[in-house]
Backbone as CSV, one residue per row, in Angstrom:
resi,resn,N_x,N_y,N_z,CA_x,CA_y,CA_z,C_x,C_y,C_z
1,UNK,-3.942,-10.358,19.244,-3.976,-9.374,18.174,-5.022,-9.760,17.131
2,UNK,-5.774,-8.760,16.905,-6.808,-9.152,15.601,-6.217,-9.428,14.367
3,UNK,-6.550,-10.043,13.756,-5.927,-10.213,12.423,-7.145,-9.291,11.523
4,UNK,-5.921,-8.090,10.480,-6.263,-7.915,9.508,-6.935,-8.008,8.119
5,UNK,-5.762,-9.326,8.026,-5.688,-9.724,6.868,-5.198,-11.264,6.841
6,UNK,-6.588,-12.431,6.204,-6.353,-13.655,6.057,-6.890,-13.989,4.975
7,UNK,-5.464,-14.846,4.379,-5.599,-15.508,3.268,-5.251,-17.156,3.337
8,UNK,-6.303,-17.316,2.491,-6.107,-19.353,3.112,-6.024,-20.082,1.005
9,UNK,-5.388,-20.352,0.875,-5.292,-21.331,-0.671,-5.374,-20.182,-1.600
10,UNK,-4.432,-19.076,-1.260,-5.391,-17.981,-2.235,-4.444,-18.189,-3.670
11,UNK,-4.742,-18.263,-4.785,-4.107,-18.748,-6.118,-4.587,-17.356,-7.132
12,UNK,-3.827,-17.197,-7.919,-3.798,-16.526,-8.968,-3.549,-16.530,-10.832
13,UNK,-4.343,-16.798,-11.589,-3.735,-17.182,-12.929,-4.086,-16.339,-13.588
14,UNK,-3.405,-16.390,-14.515,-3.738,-15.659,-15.705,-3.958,-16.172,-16.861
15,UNK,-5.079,-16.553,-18.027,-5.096,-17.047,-19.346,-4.803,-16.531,-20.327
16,UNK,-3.497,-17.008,-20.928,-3.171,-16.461,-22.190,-3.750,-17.561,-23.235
17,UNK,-3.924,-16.776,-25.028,-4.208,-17.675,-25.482,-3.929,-19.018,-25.497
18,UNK,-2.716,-19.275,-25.542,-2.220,-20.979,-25.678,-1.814,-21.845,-23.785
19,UNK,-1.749,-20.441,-23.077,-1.252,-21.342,-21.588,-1.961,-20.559,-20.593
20,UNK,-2.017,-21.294,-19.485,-1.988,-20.349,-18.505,-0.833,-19.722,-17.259
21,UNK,-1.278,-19.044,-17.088,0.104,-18.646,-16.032,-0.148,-18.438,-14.687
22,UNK,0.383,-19.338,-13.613,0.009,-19.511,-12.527,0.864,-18.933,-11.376
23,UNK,0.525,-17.354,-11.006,1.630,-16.514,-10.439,1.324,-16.210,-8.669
24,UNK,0.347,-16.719,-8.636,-0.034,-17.221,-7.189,-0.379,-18.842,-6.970
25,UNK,0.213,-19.472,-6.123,-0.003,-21.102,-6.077,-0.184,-21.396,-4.897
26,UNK,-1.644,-20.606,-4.025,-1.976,-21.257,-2.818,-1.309,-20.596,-1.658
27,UNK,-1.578,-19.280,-1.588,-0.948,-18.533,-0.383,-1.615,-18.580,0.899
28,UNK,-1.472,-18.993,2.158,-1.828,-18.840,3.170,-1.015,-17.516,4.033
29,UNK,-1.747,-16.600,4.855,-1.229,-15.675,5.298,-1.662,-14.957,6.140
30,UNK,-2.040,-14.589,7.501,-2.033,-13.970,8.432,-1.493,-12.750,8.724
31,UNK,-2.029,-11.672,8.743,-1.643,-10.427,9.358,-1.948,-9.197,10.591
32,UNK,-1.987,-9.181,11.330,-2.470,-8.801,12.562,-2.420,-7.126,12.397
33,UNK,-3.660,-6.243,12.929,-3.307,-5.336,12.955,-2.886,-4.362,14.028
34,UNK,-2.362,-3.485,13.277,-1.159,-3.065,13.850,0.542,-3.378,13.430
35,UNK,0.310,-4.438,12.659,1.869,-4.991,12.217,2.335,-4.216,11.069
36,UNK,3.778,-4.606,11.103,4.412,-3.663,9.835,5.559,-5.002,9.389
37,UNK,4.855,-5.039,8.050,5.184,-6.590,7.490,5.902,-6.016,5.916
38,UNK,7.535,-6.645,5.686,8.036,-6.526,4.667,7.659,-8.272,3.561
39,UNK,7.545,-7.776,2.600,7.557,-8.620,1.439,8.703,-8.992,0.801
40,UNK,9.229,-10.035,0.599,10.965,-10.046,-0.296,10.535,-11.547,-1.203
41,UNK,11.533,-11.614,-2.348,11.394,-12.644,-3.162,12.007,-11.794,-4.260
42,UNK,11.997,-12.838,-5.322,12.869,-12.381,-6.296,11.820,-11.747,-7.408
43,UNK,12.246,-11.299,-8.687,11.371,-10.873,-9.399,10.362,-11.459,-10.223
44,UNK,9.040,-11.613,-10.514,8.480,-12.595,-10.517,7.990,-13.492,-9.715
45,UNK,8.042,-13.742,-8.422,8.157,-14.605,-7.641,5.983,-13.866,-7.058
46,UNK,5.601,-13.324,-7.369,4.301,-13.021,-7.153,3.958,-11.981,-6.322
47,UNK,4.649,-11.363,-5.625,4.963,-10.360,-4.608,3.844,-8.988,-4.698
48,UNK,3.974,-8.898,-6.175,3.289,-7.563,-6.168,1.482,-7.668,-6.621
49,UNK,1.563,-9.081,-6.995,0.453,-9.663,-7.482,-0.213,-10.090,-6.117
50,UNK,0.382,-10.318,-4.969,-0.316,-10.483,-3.688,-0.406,-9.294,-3.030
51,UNK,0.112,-8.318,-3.634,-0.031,-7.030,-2.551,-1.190,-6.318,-3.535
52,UNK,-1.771,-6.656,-5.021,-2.757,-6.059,-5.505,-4.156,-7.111,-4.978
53,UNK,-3.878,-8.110,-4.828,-5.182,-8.997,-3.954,-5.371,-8.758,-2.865
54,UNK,-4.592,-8.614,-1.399,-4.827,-7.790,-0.609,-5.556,-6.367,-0.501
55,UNK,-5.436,-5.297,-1.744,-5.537,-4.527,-1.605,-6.968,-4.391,-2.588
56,UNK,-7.616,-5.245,-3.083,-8.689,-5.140,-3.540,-8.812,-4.669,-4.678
57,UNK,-7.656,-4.962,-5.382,-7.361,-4.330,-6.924,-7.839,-5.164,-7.898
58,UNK,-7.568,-6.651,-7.309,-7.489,-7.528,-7.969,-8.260,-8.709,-7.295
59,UNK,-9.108,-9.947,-8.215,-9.568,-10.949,-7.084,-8.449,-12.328,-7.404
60,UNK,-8.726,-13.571,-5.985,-8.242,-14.347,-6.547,-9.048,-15.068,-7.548
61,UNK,-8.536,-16.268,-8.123,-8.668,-17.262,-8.547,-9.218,-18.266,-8.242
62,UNK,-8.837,-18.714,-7.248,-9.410,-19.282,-5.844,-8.805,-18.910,-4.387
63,UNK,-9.543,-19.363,-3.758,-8.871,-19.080,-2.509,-10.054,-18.336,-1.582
64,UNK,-9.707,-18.095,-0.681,-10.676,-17.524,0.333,-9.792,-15.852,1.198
65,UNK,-10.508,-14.914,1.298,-9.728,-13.886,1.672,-10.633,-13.150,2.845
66,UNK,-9.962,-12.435,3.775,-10.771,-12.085,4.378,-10.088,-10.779,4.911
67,UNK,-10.697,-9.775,4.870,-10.174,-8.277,4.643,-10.687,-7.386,6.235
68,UNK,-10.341,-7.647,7.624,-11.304,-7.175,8.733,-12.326,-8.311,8.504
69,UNK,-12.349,-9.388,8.766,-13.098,-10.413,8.860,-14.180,-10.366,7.818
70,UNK,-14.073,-9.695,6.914,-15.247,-9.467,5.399,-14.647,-10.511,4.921
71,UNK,-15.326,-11.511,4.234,-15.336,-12.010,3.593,-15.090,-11.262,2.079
72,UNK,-14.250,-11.115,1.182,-14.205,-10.010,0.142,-14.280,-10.645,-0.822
73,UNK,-14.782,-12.208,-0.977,-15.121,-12.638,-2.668,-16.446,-12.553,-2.398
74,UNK,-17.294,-11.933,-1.485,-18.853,-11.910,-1.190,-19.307,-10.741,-2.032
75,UNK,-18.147,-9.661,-2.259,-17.917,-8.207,-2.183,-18.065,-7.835,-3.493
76,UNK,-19.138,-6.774,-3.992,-19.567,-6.454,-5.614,-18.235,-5.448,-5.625
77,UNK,-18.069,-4.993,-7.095,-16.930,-3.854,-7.419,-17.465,-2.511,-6.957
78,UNK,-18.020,-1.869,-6.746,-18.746,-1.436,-6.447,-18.155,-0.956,-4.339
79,UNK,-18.427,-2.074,-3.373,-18.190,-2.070,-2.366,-16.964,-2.426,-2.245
80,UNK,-15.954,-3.092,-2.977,-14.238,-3.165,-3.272,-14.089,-1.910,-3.341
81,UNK,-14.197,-1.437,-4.126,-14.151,0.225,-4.532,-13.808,1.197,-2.901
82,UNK,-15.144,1.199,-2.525,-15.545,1.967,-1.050,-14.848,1.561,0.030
83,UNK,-13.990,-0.242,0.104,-13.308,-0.266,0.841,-11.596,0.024,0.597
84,UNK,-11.300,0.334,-0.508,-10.122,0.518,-0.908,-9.979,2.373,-0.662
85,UNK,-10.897,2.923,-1.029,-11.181,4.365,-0.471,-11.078,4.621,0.809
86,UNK,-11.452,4.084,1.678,-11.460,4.296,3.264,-10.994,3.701,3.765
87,UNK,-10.597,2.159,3.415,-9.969,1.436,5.121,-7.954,1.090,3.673
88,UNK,-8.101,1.706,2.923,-6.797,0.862,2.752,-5.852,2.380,1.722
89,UNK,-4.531,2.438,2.007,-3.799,3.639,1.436,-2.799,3.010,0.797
90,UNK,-2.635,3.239,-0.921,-1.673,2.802,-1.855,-0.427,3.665,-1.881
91,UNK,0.883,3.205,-2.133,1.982,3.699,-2.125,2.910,2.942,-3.182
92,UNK,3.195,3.514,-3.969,3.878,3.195,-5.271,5.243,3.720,-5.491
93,UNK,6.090,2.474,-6.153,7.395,2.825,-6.688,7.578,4.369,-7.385
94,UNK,6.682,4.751,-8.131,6.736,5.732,-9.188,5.581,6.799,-8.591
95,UNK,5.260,6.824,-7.571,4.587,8.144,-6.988,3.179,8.329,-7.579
96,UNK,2.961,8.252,-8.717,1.832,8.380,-9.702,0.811,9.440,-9.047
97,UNK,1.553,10.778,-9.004,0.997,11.890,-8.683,0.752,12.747,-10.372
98,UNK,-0.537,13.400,-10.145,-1.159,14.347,-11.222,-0.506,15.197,-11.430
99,UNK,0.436,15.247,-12.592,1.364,16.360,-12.812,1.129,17.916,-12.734
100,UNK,0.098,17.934,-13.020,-0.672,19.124,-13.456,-0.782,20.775,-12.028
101,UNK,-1.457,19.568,-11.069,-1.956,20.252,-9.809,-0.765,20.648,-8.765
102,UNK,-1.007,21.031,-7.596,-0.103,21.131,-6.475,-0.393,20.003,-5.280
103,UNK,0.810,19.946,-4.692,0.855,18.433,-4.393,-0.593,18.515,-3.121
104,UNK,-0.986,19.535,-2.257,-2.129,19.564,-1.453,-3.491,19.006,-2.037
105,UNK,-3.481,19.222,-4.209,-4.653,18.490,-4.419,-4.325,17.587,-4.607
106,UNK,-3.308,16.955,-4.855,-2.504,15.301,-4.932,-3.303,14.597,-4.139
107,UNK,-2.994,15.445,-2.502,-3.634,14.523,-1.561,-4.772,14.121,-1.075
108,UNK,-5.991,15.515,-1.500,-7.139,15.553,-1.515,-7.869,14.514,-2.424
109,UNK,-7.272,14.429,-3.516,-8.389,13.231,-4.013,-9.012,11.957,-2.996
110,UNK,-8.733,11.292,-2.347,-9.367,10.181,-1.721,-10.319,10.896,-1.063
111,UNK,-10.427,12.008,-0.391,-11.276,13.058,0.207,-12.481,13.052,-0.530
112,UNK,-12.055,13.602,-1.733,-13.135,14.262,-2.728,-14.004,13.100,-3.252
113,UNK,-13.379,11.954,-3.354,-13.772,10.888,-3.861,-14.701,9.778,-2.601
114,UNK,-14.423,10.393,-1.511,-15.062,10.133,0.070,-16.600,11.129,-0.137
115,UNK,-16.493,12.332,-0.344,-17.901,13.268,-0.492,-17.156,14.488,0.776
116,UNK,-16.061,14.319,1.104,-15.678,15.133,1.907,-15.865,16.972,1.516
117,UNK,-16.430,17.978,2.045,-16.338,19.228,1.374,-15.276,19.958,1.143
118,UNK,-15.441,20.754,0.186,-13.871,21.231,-0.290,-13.019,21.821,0.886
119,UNK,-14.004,22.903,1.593,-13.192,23.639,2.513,-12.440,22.470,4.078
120,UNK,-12.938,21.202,4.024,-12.372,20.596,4.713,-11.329,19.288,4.473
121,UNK,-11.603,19.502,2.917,-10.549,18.693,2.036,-9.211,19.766,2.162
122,UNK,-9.474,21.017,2.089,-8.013,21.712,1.845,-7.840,21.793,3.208
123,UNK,-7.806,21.603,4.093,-7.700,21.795,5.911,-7.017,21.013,6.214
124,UNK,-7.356,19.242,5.427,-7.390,18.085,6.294,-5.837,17.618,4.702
125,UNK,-5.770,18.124,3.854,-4.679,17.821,3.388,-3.626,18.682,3.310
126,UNK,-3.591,19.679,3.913,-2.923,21.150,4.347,-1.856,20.187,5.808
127,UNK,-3.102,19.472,6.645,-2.336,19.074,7.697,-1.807,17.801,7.455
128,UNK,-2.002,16.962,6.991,-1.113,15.520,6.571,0.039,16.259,5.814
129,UNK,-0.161,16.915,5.029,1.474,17.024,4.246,1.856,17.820,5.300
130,UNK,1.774,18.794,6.361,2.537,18.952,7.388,3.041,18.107,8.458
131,UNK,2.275,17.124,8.207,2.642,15.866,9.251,3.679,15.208,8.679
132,UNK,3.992,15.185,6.788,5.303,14.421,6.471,6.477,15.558,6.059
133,UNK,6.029,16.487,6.826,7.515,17.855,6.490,7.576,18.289,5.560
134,UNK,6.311,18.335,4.833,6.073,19.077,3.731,4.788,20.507,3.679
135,UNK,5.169,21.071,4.962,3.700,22.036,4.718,4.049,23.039,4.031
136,UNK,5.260,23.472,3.621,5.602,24.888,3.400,5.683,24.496,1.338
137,UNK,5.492,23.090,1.208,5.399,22.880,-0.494,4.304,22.700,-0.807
138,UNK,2.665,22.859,0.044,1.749,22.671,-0.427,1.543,23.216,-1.858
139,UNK,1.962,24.122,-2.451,1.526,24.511,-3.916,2.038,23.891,-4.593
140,UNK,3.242,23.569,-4.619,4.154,22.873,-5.245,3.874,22.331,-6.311
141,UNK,4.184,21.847,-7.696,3.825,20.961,-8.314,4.346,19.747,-8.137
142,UNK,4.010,18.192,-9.085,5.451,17.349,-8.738,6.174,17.626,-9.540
143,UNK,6.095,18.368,-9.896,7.787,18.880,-11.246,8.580,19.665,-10.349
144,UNK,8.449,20.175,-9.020,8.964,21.047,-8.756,9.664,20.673,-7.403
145,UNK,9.207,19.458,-6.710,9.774,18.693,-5.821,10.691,17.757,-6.194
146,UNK,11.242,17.145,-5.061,12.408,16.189,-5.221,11.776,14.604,-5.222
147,UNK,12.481,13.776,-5.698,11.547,12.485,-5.469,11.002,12.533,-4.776
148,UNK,12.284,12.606,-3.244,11.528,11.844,-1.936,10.354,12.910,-1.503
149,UNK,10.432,14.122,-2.133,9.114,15.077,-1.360,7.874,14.403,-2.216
150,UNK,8.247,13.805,-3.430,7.035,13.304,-4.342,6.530,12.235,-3.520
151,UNK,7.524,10.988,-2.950,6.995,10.232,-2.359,6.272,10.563,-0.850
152,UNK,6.572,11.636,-0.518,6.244,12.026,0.791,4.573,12.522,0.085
153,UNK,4.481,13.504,-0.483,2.979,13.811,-1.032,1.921,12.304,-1.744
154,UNK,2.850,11.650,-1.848,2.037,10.214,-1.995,1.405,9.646,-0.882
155,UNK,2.433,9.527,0.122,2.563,9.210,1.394,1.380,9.575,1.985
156,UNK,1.104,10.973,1.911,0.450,11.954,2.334,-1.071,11.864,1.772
157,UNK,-1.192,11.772,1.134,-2.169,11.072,-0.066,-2.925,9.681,0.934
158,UNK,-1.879,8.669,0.844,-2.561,7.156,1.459,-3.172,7.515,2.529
159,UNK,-2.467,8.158,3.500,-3.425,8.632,4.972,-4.230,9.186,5.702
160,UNK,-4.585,10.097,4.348,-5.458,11.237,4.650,-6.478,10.777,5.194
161,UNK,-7.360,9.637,4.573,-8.325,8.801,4.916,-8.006,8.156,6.102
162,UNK,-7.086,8.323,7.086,-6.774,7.761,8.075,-7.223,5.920,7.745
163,UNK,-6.687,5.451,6.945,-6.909,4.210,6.700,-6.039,2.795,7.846
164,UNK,-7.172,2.118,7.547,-6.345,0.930,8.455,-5.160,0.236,8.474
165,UNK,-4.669,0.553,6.967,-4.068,-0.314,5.941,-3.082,0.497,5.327
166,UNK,-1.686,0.246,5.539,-1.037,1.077,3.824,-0.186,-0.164,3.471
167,UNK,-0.706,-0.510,1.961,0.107,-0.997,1.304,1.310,-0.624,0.323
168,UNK,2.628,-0.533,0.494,3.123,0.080,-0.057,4.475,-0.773,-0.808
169,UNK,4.583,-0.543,-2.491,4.970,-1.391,-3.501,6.568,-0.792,-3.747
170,UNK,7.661,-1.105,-3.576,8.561,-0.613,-3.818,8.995,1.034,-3.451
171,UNK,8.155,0.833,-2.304,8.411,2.880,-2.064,9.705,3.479,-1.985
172,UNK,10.643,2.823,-2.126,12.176,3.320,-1.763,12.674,3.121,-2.990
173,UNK,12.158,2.144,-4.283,12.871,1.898,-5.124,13.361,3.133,-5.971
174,UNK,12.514,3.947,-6.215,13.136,5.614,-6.969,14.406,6.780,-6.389
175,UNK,14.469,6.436,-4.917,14.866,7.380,-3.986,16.372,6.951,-3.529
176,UNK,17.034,8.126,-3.741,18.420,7.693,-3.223,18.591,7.088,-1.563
177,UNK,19.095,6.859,-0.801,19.569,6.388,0.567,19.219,7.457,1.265
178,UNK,19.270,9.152,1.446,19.040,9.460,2.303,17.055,9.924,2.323
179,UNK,16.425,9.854,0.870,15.073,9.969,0.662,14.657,8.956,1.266
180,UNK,15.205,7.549,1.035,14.178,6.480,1.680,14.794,6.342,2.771
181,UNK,15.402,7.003,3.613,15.860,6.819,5.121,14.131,7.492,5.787
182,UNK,14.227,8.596,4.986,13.339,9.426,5.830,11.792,8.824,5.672
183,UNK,11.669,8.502,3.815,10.390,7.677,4.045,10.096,6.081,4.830
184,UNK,11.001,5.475,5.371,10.610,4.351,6.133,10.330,4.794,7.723
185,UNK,11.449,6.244,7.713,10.734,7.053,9.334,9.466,7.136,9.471
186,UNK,8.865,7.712,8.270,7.591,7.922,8.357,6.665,6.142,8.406
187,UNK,6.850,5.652,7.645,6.624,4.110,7.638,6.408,3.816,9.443
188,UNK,7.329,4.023,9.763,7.996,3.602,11.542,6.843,4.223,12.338
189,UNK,6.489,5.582,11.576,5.947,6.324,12.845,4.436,6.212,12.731
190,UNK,3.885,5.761,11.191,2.313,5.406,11.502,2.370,4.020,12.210
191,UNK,3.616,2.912,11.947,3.350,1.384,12.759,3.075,2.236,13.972
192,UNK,3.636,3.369,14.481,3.794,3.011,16.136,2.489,3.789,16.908
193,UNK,1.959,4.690,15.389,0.480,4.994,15.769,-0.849,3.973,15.633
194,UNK,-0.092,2.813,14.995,-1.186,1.548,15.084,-1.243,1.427,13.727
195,UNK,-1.017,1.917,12.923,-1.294,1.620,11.315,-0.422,0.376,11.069
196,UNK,-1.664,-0.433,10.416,-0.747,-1.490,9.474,0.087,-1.343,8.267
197,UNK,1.121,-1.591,7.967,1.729,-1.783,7.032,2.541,-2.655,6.237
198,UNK,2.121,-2.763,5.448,2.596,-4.316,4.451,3.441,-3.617,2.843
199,UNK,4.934,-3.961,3.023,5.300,-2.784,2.249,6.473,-4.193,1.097
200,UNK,6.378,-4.240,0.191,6.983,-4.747,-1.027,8.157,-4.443,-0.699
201,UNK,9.222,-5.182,-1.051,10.874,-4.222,-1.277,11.992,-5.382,-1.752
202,UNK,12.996,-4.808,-2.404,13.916,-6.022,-2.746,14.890,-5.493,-1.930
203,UNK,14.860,-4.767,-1.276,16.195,-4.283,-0.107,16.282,-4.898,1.083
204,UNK,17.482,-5.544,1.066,17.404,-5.967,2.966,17.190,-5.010,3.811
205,UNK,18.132,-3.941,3.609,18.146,-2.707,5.052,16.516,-2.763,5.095
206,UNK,15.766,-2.016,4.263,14.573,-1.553,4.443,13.898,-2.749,4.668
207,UNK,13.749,-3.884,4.194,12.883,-4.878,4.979,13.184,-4.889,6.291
208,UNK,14.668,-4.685,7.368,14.694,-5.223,8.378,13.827,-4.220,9.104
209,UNK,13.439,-2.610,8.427,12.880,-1.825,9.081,11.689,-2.457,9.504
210,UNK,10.709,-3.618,9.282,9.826,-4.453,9.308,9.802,-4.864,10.722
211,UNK,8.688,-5.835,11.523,8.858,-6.507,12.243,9.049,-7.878,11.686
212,UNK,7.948,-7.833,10.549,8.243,-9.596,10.318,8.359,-9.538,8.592
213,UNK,9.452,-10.419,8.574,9.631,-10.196,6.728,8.962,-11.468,6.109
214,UNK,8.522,-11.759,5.014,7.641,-12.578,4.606,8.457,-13.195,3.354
215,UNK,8.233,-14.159,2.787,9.400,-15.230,1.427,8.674,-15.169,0.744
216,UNK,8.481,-14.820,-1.070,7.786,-15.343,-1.448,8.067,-16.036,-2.630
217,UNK,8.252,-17.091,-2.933,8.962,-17.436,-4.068,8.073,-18.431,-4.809
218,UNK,8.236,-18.249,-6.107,7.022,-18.766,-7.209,5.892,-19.014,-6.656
219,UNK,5.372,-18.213,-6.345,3.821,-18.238,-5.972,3.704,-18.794,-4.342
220,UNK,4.208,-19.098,-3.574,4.380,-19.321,-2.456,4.860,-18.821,-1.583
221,UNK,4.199,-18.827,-0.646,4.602,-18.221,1.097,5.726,-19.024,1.859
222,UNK,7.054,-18.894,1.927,8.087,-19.506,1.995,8.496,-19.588,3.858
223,UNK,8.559,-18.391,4.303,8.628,-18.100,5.749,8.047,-16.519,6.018
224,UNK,7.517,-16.844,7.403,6.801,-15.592,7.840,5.442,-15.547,7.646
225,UNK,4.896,-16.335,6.891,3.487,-15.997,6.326,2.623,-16.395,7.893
226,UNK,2.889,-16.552,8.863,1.781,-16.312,10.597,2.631,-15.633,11.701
C-alpha cells in the first residue's frame, strides 16, 4: 500500500509571552492510501492540532512531513494552498457553511476557487449533493436544513474536488445518533471507493467505524501510529 501520509519527529509549539507550549512532541505516523483512520485521546492531548498539520493548515515546528511523497516543508503558501484545494477535503464539527446561499453554492466553492466554469460548477455540485441524499434540498439554505443535512452539504462540499484525502474533525459531534449513523455511512462508502480518511472523534462507536484507531496523548502517538 502507498503511503499517503508520513510524519517522522513532527513537533508543534506555540510561543506565548512568558512560556512556550509544546502540543505536539515528536509524532511519527504512517498512513496508507486508501485507509480510513480514527483519531482518539483526550482533550488537549493534540489531536486536532495534528489533523491541521496534515492538512496543510498549519506547519510543524520541526519534524519532517511528507504529503504523497512531497516533501511539504519545501512547499511556499501559495502551493499549500493549491494542494489543500485539490488533493485534500475538510469536514468540521460545526459545518461552517455560508449562511446566506443555498447549500448547492456551499458546495461549489472549492470548484470556483479550482477555475472550474459556472455552468459545470452547478452540474458537478447538483450531483455530489445527490450522491449524499440530498438532491431534492439543493436550494435550501443552512437555516433551513437539519444538522445532519448541514453536515451532509459539508460532506458534499469536501468531495466535490474528488480529493485524495478527507480529513474530518469531530463530524458527529453536533448530530444526534441517528444523523451521525448516516454520516459515517457515507464516511464507509468513499473508504470503499478508495478515499482516504482520517477522521477526529471522542466516540468509541464511531471510531470502531475505522479500520485502524490511532492514541494520542500529550503530544504523542501512543498506538496505531503504522
Amino acid at each position: 500500500m502507498a503511503l499517503i501520509i508520513e510524519l517522522k519527529g513532527v513537533t508543534k509549539s506555540y510561543a506565548l509571552p512568558k512560556i512556550s507550549i509544546d502540543v505536539l512532541r515528536g509524532v511519527d505516523l504512517e498512513v496508507g492510501a486508501g485507509e480510513f483512520v480514527a483519531v482518539m485521546g483526550p482533550s488537549g492531548s493534540g489531536k486536532s492540532t495534528l489533523l491541521n498539520i496534515i492538512g496543510c493548515l498549519d506547519r510543524p515546528t520541526t519534524g519532517a512531513y511528507k504529503f504523497e511523497g512531497v516533501d511539504i516543508n519545501t512547499k511556499s503558501d501559495n502551493e499549500l494552498a493549491e494542494i489543500r484545494n485539490r488533493r485534500i477535503g475538510f469536514i468540521f464539527q460545526s459545518f461552517n457553511l455560508l449562511p446566506r446561499v443555498p447549500a448547492w453554492k456551499n458546495v461549489e466553492l472549492p470548484l470556483l476557487y479550482s477555475g472550474v466554469p459556472a455552468t459545470q460548477r452547478k452540474t458537478l455540485s447538483l450531483s455530489v449533493l445527490a450522491s449524499v441524499g440530498l438532491g431534492e434540498r439543493a436550494e435550501h439554505k443552512p437555516s433551513e436544513l437539519s444538522g445532519g443535512e448541514q453536515q451532509r452539504v459539508a460532506i458534499a462540499r469536501a468531495i466535490v474536488n474528488n480529493p485524495a484525502i478527507i480529513l474530518a474533525d469531530e463530524p458527529t459531534g453536533n448530530l444526534d445518533s441517528k444523523s451521525g449513523a448516516e454520516v459515517m455511512e457515507i464516511f464507509s462508502g468513499l473508504h470503499r471507493q478508495g478515499v482516504t480518511v482520517i477522521m477526529v472523534t471522542h466516540e468509541r462507536d464511531i471510531a470502531d467505524r475505522a479500520e485502524r484507531i490511532i492514541t494520542i496523548k500529550d503530544g504523542v502517538c501512543l498506538h496505531g501510529c503504522f
